[in-house]
C-alpha positions in Angstrom: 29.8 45.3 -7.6 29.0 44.6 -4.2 24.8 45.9 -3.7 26.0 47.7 -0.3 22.6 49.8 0.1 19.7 47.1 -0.6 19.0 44.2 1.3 19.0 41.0 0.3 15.3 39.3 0.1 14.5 36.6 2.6 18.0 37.4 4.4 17.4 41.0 6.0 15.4 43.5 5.5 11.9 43.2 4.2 10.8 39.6 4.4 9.7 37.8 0.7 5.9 37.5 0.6 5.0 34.8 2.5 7.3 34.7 5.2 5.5 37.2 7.6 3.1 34.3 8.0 4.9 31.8 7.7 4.9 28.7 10.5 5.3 25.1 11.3 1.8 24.2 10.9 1.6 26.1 7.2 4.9 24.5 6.2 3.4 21.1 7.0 0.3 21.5 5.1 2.2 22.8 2.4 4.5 19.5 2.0 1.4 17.4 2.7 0.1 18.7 -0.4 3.3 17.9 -2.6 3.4 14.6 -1.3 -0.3 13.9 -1.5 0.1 15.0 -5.5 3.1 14.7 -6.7 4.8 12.3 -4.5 7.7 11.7 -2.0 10.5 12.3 -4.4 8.8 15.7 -5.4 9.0 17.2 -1.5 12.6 18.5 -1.2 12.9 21.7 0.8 13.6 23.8 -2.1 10.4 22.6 -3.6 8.6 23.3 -0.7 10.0 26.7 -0.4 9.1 27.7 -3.7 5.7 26.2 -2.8 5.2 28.7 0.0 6.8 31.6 -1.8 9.9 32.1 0.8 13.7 31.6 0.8 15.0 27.8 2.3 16.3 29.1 4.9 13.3 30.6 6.5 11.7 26.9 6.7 14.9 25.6 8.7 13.8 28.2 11.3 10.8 25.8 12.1 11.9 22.3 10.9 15.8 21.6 10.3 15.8 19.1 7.8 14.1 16.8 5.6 13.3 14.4 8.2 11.9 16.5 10.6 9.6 17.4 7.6 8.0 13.7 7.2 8.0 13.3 11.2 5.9 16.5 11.4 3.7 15.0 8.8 3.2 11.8 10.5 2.0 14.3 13.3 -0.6 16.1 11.7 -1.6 13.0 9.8 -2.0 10.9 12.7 -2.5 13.2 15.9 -6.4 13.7 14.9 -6.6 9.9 16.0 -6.1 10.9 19.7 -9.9 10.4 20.5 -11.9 10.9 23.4 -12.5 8.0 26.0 -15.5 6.4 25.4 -17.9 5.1 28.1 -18.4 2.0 29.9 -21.4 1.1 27.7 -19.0 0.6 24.6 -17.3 -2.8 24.6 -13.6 -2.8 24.4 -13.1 -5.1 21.4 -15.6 -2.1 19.4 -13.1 0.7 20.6 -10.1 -1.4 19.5 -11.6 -2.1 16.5 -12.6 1.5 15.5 -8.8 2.3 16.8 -7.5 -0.2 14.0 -10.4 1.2 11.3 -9.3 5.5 12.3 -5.8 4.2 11.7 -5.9 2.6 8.2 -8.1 5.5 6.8 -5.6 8.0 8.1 -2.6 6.1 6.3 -5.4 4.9 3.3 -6.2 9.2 2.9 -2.2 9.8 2.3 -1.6 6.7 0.3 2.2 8.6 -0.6 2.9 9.2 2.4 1.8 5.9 4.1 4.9 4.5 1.9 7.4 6.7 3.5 6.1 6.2 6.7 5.9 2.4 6.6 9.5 1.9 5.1 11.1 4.2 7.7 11.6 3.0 11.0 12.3 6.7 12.7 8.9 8.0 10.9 7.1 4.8 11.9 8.4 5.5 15.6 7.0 9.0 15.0 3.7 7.5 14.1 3.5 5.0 16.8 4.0 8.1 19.4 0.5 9.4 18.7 -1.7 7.1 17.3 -1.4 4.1 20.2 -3.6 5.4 23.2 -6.7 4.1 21.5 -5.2 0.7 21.3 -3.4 0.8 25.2 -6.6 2.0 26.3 -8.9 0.1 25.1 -6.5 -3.0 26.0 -6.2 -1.3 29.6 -9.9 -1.8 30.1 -9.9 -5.0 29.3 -7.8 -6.0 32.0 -4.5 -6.9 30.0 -1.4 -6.5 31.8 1.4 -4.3 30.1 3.3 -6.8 29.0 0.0 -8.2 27.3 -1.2 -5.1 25.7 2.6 -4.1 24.3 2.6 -7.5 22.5 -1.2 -7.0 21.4 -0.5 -3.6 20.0 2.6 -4.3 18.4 0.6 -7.4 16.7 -2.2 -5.0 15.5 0.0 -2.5 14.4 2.2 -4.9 12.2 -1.2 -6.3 10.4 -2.6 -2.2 9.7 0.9 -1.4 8.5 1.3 -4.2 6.2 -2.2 -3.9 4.7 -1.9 -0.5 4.0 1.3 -1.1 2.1 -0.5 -3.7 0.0 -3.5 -1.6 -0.4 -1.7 1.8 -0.9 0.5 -0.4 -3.7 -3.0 -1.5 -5.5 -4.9 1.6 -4.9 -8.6 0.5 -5.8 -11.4 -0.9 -3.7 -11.0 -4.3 -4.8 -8.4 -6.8 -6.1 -9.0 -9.6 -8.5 -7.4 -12.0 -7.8 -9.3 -14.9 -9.9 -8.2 -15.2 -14.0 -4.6 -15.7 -13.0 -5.0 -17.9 -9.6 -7.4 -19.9 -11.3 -5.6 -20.4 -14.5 -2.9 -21.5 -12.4 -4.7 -23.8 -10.5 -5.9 -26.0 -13.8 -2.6 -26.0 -15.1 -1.4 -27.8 -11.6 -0.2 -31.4 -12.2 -3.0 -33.8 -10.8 -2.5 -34.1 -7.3 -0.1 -31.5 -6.5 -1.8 -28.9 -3.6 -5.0 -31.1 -3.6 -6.8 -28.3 -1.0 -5.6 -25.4 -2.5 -7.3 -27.0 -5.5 -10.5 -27.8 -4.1 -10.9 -24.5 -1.4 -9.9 -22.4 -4.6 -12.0 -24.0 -7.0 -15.0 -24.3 -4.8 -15.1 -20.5 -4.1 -14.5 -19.8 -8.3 -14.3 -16.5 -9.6 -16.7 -14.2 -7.4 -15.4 -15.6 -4.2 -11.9 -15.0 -4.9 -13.1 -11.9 -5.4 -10.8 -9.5 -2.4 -12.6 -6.4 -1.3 -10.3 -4.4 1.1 -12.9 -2.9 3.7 -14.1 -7.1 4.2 -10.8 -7.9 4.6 -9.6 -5.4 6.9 -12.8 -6.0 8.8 -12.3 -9.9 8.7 -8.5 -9.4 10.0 -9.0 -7.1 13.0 -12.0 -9.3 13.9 -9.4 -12.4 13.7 -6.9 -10.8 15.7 -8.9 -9.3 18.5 -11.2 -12.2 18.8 -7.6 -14.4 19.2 -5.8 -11.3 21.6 -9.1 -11.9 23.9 -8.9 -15.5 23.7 -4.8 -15.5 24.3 -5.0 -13.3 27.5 -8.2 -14.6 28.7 -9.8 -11.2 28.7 
């Protein structure tokens, strides 16, 4: 039998708890925290409903689909890196650099989501959207001509991303890279990679030792020291 006289929660009527407050912003936070703890596969939009306390369809009133879920994430994610300009007094090579370092801690805080984001070329476009001025500007102060700073960015961006994935993949500080390379390298036929040999050999176990911070820091230092060199800035 047909209930004629009450209204349907969620659908008219009284609104489920919940949905009074709901908006895009609380939605957002709310899937960043499935994601952040359970992982992509756990953030559908039912889940994320039940999450907030309110029926589906009230969340396609802010954000259609799936899609546009993880493209607002990569906003509030990433839009906090929209910084201030700095003044004359700070070198450009510091402000790309601390650009490159904002970046990889945003994606390095949301390891889950850094996976989604990096394997998706629509959510990395969402990314790129608001997390570039620092690089542009910073490139734009050096004197780089657009051509020079879309190629230099690009370059950047490429190294951050695939870092992260291999960092977000190992999650820890460090990666040992020594028993296995090194066991390896002994069990080489004499004379085959003859400086592989010797460099890894020479540096032995502690200095095959990879520490993620050095060799972020070590990379961005490579490629701006080259992008200044390559454009002559």
């Amino acid at each position: 039998m047909v209930n004629a006289g009450k209204p349907l929660p969620g659908r008219s009527g009284r609104p489920r708890a919940g949905e009074e407050r709901l908006s895009r912003h609380a939605i957002l936070e709310a899937a960043l925290r499935i994601v952040d703890t359970e992982g992509l596969d756990a953030m559908t939009m039912r889940r994320l409903a039940s999450t907030l306390g309110v029926n589906p369809m009230s969340i396609y009133h802010h954000l259609p689909n799936k899609a546009a879920v993880f493209a607002g994430l990569a906003e509030l994610v990433f839009a906090q890196l929209e910084s201030t300009p700095p003044g004359d007094t700070v070198p450009w090579q510091d402000e790309l650099k601390a650009a490159a370092a904002a970046y990889r801690d945003a994606l390095r805080a949301h390891p889950n989501l850094a996976l989604q984001v990096l394997s998706d070329t629509s959510a990395v476009s969402d990314v790129v959207v608001v997390t570039v001025e620092p690089f542009y500007r910073a490139l734009d102060r050096a004197g780089a001509e657009p051509r020079h700073i879309f190629e230099a960015v690009n370059t950047i961006i490429d190294f951050i991303h695939g870092f992260s994935l291999g960092e977000a993949s190992v999650r820890a500080d460090t990666f040992d890279l020594a028993p296995d390379l090194l066991t390896r390298i002994n069990a080489l036929p004499p004379g085959k990679a003859p400086t592989l040999t010797r460099v890894v050999t020479e540096l032995g176990a502690s200095g095959l030792a990879y520490d993620f911070d050095t060799g972020f820091t070590t990379g961005i230092t490579l490629l701006v020291d080259g992008i200044a060199t390559r454009f002559a800035l």
